[in-house]
C-alpha positions in Angstrom: -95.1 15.8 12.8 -94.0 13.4 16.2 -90.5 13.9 15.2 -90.4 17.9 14.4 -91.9 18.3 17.7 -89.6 15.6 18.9 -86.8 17.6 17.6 -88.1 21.3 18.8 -88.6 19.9 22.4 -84.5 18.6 22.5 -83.6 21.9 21.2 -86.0 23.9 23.7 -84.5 21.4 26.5 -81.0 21.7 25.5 -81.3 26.0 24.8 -82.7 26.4 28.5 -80.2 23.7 30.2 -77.0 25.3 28.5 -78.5 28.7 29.3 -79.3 27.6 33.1 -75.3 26.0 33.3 -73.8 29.0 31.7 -75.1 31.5 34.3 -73.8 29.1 36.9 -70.7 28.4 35.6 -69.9 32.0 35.2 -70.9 32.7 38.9 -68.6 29.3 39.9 -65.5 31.0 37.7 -66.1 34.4 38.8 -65.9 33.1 42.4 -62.8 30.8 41.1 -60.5 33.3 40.8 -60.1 33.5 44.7 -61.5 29.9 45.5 -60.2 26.3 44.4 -63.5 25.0 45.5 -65.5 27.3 42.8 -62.9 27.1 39.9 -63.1 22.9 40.3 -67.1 23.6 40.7 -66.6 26.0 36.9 -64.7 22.9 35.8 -67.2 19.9 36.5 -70.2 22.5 34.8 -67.9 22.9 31.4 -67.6 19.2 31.4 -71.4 19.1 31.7 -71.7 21.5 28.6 -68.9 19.5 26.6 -71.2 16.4 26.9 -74.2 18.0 25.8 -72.7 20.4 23.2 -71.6 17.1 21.6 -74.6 15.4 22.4 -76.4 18.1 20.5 -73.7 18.3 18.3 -73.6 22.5 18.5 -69.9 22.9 17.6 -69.8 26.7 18.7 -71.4 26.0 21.9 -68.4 22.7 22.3 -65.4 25.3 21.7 -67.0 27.9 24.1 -67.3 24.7 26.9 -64.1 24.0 26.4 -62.7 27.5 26.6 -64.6 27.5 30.0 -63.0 24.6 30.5 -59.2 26.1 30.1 -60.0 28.9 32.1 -61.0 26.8 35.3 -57.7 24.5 35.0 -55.7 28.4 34.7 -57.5 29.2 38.1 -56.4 25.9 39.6 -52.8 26.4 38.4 -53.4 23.0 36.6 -51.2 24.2 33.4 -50.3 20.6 32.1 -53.6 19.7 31.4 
C-alpha cells in the first residue's frame, strides 16, 4: 500500500508542478515575442519540464517541453540550435 500511495503522491506532485510551469511558461512566451528577457525566461521553464517529463518518464508531456523549447530559441533568433 506504501508504494501505491508513494506512486499517487509523485504523480499528484508532478500533475500540479507541470500544470503550475505550463501556465508560466506560456505567460514568459507570450511576453517573448516582444522581450529577450521573457523568451530566455520560456526557455529555462521548458528545460525545467524536459527534466521532469523524463524524470517521470511522460513522453507526450517531453515532446510538448521540447516544442516549448523550439519556440523560445525562434523568439531569440537562436536558429542553429
Amino acid at each position: 500500500a506504501s508504494i501505491q500511495l508513494n506512486v499517487l503522491t509523485k504523480r499528484v506532485r508532478y500533475e500540479s508542478s507541470w500544470a503550475w510551469l505550463s501556465t508560466l511558461g506560456g505567460g514568459h512566451s507570450c511576453l517573448g515575442e516582444e522581450s529577450t528577457r521573457h523568451a530566455k525566461d520560456a526557455e529555462a521553464i521548458s528545460k525545467n519540464q524536459i527534466c521532469l517529463s523524463t524524470e517521470v518518464g511522460d513522453p507526450n508531456a517531453l515532446v510538448k517541453s521540447y516544442l516549448f523549447l523550439s519556440l523560445s530559441y525562434l523568439q531569440q533568433k537562436r536558429y542553429d540550435e
